[in-house]
N, C-alpha and C positions, 0 to 999 in steps of 0.2 A: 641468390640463395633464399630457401623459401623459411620463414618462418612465422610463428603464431603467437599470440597472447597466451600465456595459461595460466596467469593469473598477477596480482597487484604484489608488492612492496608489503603493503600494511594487513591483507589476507594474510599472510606467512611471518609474519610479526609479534600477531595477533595467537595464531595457534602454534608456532615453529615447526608445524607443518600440515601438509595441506595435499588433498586426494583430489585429482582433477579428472573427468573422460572429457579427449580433446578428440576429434575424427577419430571417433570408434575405440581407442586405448587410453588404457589407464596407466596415470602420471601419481608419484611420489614427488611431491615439493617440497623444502625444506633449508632452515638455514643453517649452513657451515659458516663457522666462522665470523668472517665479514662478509661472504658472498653467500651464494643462490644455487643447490644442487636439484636436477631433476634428474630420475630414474622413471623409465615405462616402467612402472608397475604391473608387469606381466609375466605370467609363466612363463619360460621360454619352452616349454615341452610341448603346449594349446594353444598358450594365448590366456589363460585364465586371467580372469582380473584379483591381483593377490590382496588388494582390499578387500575382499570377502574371504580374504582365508584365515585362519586361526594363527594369531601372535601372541608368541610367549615366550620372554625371555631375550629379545630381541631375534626372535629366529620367527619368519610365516613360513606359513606351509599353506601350500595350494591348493584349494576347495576342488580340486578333480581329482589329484592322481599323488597327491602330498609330496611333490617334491618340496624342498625346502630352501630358505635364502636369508641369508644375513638381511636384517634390515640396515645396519650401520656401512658394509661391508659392500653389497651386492654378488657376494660370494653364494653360491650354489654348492650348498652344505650335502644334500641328498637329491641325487638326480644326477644327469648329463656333465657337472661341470662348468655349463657355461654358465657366468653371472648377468647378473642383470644389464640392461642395455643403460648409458648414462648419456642423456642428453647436453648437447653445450647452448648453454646460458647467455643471452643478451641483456641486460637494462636499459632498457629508453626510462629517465623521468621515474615515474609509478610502477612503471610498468616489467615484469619478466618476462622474457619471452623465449621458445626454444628454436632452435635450428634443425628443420626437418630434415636437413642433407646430414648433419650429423648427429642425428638421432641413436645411430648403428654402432655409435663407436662401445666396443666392449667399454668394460666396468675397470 
């Protein structure tokens, strides 16, 4: 199973979250809890990167076509429905890392 760094322990510590582009898409890092969530940060309608879209109130809305998404949730408040994609999370040490085979898994 193939996966990547996207970033440290003490990055996401430091801010309680954290915008990463890893091969081409854009990641939501952040801490729950005691552990480590990532979410692609992307429209699911383009592809849009929803770090450049307008939040407020915990809801963005997507700098193309304003669908819109829970940030807490990955809930797809206005638009298609489908939520955000929610990556599964490894820890080596320092280190977070995602699993590209389970990137896909709905929210």
């Amino acid at each position: 199973m193939d996966k990547i760094k996207i970033a440290t322990v003490n990055e996401v510590e430091l801010k309680k979250q954290l915008f990463k582009k890893v091969l081409g898409k854009s990641y939501l890092i952040r801490k729950i809890g005691g552990g480590y969530e990532v979410l692609e940060y992307m429209c699911r309608h383009q592809g849009a990167d929803l770090n450049m879209g307008k939040e407020e109130n915990g809801i963005v809305t997507c700098p193309r076509h304003h669908w819109k998404y829970s940030k807490d949730s990955g809930e797809n408040i206005e638009g298609d429905g489908q939520p955000l994609k929610k990556c599964e999370v490894e820890i080596l040490g320092e280190n977070i890392y995602i699993l590209l085979d389970l990137c896909n898994q709905e929210y």
